[in-house]
C-alpha positions in Angstrom: 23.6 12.0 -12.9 24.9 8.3 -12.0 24.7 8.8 -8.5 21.2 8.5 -6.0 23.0 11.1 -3.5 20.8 13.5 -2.1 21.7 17.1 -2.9 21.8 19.8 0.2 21.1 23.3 -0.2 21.2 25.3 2.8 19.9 28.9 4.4 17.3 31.1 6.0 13.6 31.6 4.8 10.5 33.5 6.6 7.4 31.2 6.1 4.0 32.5 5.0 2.1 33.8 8.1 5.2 34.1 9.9 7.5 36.9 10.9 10.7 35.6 12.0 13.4 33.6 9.5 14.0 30.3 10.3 17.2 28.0 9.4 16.6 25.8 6.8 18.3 22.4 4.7 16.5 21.2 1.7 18.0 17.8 0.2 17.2 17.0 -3.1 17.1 13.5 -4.4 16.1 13.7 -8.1 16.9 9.9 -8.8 14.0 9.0 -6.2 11.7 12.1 -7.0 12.0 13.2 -3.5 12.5 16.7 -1.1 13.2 16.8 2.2 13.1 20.0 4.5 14.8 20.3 7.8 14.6 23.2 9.8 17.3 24.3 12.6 14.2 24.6 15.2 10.9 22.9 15.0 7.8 24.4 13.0 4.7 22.6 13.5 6.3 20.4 16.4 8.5 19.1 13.9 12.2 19.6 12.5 12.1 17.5 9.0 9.1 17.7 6.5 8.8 15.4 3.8 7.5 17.1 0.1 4.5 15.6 -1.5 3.5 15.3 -4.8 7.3 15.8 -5.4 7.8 16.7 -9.4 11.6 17.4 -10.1 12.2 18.0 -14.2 16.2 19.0 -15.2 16.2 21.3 -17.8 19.6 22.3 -19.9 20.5 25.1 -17.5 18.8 24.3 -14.0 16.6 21.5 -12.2 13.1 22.8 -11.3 11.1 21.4 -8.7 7.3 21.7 -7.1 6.0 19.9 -4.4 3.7 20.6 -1.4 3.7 20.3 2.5 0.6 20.5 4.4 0.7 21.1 8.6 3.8 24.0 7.9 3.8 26.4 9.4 0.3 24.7 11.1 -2.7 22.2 10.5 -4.3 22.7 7.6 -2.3 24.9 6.4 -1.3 23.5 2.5 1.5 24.9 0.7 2.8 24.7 -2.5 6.9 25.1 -2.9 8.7 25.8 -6.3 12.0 26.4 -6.9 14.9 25.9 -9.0 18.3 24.6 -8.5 21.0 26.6 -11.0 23.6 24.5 -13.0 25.9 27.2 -13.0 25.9 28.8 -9.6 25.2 26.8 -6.9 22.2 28.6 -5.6 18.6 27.3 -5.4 16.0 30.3 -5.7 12.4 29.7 -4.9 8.4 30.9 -3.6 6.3 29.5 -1.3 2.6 29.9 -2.0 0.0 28.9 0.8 -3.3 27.2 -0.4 -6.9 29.4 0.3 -7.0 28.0 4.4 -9.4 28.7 7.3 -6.3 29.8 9.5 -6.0 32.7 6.8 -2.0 32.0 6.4 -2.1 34.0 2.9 1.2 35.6 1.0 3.9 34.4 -0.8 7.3 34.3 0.4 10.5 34.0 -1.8 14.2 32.7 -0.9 17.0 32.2 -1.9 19.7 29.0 -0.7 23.5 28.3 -0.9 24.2 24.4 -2.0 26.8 22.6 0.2 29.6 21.3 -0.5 
């Protein structure tokens, strides 16, 4: 990939200790090992969240990434985000696992995103 354009993939996901699905855009930059999420409505007070600890690996058929945000869906609430982009498809399937917290957001949640053209 020659290009440092981030890559969009968007959809709907409910978030561990939540109820309701939210509107989400996840951009992908592999190039600069970085994941943005952007959400429709706020969460946390706010709309874009920035993945840490940002690992992104391409592998012959997909590109798999893990990361983690921590204040989503609130403080201290860490999570840890995997998912993989498909090659073939243009879809971007993936599980959000919360971290043991003291706000007792527990559960993983799974989704599944549409990439934009």
């Amino acid at each position: 990939m020659a290009e440092n354009k981030p890559i969009q993939y968007k959809g709907s996901l409910v978030l561990p200790g939540e109820q309701d699905e939210r509107e989400l855009s996840i951009s992908i930059n592999p190039e600069d090992q970085a994941v943005q999420l952007q959400f429709a409505e706020p969460v946390g007070g706010e709309n874009n969240w920035n993945g840490s600890n940002v690992k992104i690996v391409e592998r012959l058929k997909y590109r798999e990434a893990v990361f983690s945000t921590t204040g989503l869906p609130m403080d201290p609430v860490q999570m840890t985000w995997k998912f993989n982009t498909s090659n073939s498809d243009d879809s971007l399937a993936g599980v959000i696992i919360p971290k043991p917290n003291t706000m007792r957001v527990t559960g993983e949640r799974g989704f599944i995103l549409n990439k934009v053209s």
